[in-house]
N, C-alpha and C positions, 0 to 999 in steps of 0.2 A: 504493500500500500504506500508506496514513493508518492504518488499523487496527491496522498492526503495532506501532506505537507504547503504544496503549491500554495492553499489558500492564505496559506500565516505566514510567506514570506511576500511574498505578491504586495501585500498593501504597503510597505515600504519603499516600492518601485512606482506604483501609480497615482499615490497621493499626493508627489509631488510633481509629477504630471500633469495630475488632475488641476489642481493648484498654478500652475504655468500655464496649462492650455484657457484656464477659465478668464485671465486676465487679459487674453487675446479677446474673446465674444462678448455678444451682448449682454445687458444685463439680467436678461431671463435667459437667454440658451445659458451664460455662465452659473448660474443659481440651480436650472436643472443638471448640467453636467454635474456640480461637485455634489448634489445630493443622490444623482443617479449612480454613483463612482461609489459614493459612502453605504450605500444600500446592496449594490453587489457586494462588495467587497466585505464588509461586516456580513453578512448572509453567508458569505463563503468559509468565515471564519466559526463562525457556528455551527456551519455543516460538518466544516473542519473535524472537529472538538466533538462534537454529537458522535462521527464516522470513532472515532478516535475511542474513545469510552465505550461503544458499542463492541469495538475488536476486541477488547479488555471483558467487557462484561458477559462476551461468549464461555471466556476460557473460565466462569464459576460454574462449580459442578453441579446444582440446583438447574442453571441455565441450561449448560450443554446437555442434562437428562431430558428438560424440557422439550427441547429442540430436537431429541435425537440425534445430536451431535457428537461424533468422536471427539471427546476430551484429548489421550494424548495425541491425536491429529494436529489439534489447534492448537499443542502445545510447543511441539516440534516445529508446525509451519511457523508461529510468530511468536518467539518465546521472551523478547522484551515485550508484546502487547500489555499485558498486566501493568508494567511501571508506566508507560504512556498514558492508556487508559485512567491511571492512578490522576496521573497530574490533568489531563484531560477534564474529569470528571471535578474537580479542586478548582479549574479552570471557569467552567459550566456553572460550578457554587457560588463562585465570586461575583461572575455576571451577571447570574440571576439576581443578586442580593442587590447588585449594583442598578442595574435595571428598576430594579421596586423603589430603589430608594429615589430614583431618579424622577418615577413618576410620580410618587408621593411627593414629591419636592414640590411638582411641578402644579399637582393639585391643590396642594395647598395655598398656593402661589396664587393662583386663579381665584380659592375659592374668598382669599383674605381680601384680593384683590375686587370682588365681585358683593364682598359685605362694607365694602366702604363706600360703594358711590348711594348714590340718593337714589329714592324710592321712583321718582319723578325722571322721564327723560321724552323725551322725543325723534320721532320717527321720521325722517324726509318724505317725503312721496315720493314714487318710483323707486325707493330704495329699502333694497334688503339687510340693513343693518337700522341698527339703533344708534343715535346722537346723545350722550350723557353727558352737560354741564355740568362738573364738580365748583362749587363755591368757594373756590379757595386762590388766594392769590399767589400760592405757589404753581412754578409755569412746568404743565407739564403735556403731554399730549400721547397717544397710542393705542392701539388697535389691540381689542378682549378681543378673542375669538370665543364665539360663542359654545352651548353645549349639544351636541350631537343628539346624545340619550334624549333631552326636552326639549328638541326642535327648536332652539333656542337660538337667536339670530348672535353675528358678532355685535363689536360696539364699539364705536369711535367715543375714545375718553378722553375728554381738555378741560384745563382746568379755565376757570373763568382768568385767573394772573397770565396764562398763555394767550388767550384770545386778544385781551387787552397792550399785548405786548409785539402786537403785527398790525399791521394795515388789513384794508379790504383784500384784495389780491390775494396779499401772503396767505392771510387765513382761506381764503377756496384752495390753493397749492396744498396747503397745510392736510387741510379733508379730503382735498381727491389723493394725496399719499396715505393715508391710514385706509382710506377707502382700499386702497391697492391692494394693501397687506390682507385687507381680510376678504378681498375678492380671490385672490390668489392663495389663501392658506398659510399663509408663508410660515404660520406657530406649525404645521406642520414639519415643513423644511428643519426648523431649529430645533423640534423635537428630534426628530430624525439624525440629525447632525450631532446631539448631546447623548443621545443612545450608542449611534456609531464610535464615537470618543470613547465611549465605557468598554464599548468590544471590543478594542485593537487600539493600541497607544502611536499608530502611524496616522490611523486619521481623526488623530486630533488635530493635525494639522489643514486640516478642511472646516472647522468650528468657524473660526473668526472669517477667513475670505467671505465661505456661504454666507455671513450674516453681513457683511458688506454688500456684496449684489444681491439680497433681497432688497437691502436700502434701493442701493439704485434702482432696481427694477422697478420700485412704487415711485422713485425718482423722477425718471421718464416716462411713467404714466401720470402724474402728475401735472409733466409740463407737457405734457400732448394736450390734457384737461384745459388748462387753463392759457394754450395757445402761448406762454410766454417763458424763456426757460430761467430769463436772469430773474424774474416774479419766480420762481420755483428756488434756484439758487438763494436767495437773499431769505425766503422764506424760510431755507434748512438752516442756512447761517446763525438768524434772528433767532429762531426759537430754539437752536441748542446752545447759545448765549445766554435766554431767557430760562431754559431748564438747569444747565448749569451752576447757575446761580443760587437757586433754589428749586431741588425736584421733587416731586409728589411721592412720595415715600411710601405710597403703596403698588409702583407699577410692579405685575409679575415678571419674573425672565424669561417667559416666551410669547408679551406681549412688545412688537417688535413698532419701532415708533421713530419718527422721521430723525429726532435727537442722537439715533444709535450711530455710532461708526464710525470713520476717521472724516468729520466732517469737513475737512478742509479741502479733503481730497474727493469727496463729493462733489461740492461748491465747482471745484475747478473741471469737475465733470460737467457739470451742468453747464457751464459757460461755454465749453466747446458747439459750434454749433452743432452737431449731432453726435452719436456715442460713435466711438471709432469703429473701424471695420474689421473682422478679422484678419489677420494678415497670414500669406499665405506661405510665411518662412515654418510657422508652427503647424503646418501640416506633418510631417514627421513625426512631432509629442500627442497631435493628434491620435494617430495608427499606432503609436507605440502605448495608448491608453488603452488603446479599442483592444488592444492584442493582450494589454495586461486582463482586461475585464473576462473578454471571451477566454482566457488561457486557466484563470480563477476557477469560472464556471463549467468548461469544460474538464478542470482537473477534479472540480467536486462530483460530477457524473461519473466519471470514471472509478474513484474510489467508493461511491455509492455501489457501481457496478462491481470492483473487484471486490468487497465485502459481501453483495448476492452470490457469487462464485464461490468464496468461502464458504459459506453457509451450506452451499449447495453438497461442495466438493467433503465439507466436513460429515454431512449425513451419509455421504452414500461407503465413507471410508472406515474400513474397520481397525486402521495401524496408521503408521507414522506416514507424511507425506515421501511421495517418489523424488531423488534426488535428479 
């Protein structure tokens, strides 16, 4: 089972790929590549670990009676499986543990976040989201994603000190970027992104870019909205000035809000007259991601497969493997 390995060494070669090629594209094809990269690749690594544990947990005698399995078959074929499986499964414990704690974090985040605004809010017409004016003259602004389970819409949160601290213009920029964020999901992207981190210590190096080009992405929809980009520009500027200063101390961290991310380097995005083009020198790191992803996937089939084979080869055998 050489294959099974592939998965857990792979994300140290295409994260930083992923990573390079994303800073060539736009701001949504960049935002989906590095969470489509993060979602292979962590996927592989748990297939990894699962394949991994499973070889291991053939060779206990409870199992292999189960199965019908030649014990010393499978013990001669892979007779380090046991110690892998060992750390595999210690592996699998950690993550799960980590995983829970992650989402816990992240509910609660929401739910604290969700008991503080006011009972009162309002609905645009034509729109699928809720508007909630918090009373507070601390400046803050960002997109609640709503709850699935209660059909529950998202919600654009500003505080009344943020509204007060932009012009006409700014504030429509302001609302068609949160608007963005929860049209597009994008608390899904950054959950996504902080689960991946938990699974493989290579793509954590995908966390912060991904949460850059979500920004932008709600960036330039934004100023497509509101037809003007230095009114967009000045808008990010203004209000992470304004939030900086003093910020609403109850936003969650997977509610994602025009304030987030290296705003200077936004700003100077935005003034460009449109977002750059890809360029076609990174076609190369392109093929050499596409090759890490498909080499990942294709290596966890295979070991899926050679473990059926064993299974198989172990039933039908009554002695040690043929050398």
């Amino acid at each position: 089972m050489i294959a099974v390995w592939a998965p857990l060494l792979l994300p140290f070669l295409a994260a930083p790929l992923a990573r390079r090629l994303a800073d060539a594209l736009s701001p949504r094809a960049a935002a989906w590549t590095l969470a489509g990269s993060a979602a292979v690749l962590a996927g592989g690594t748990l297939c990894s670990l699962g394949l991994l544990a499973a070889a291991g947990l053939l060779q206990l005698p409870p199992v292999a009676a189960l199965g019908h399995l030649s014990l010393p078959w499978l013990t001669a074929a892979a007779p380090s499986a046991p110690l892998a499986a060992a750390v595999a499964a210690l592996a699998l414990a950690a993550l799960t543990a980590l995983a829970v704690r992650t989402a816990r974090r992240h509910h609660h985040d929401l739910r604290t976040a969700r008991a503080a605004l006011p009972t009162k809010e309002t609905r645009p017409r034509h729109a699928d989201h809720h508007l909630t004016v918090v009373d507070d003259e601390r400046a803050d602004a960002f997109a609640l994603p709503g709850r699935l389970h209660r059909a529950e819409p998202g919600r654009i949160v500003v505080t009344a000190g943020m509204l007060r601290a932009l012009s006409a213009p700014e504030r429509a920029a302001l609302l068609a970027h949160e608007r963005a964020h929860l049209t597009g999901r994008h608390h899904l992207f950054l959950a996504l992104a902080e689960h991946a981190a938990a699974i493989h210590p290579a793509l954590r190096l995908l966390r912060t870019p991904l949460g850059y080009h979500l920004e932008r992405w709600a960036d330039e929809v934004a100023a497509a909205h509101v037809g003007d980009r230095t009114v967009t520009a000045r808008a990010v500027g203004r209000a992470a000035l304004a939030a900086n200063r003093s910020p609403w101390p109850a936003r969650p961290k997977l509610a994602a809000a025009a304030t987030s991310g290296p705003v200077p380097r936004r700003v100077a995005a935005l003034l460009q007259p449109r977002p750059p083009r890809t360029g076609t020198r990174l076609r190369p790191v392109a093929v050499a991601l596409a090759a890490c992803l498909a080499l990942s996937t294709a290596a966890t089939m295979e070991a899926t497969a050679d473990l059926h084979r064993t299974v198989e080869a172990a039933q039908h055998s009554t002695g040690e493997p043929d050398d």
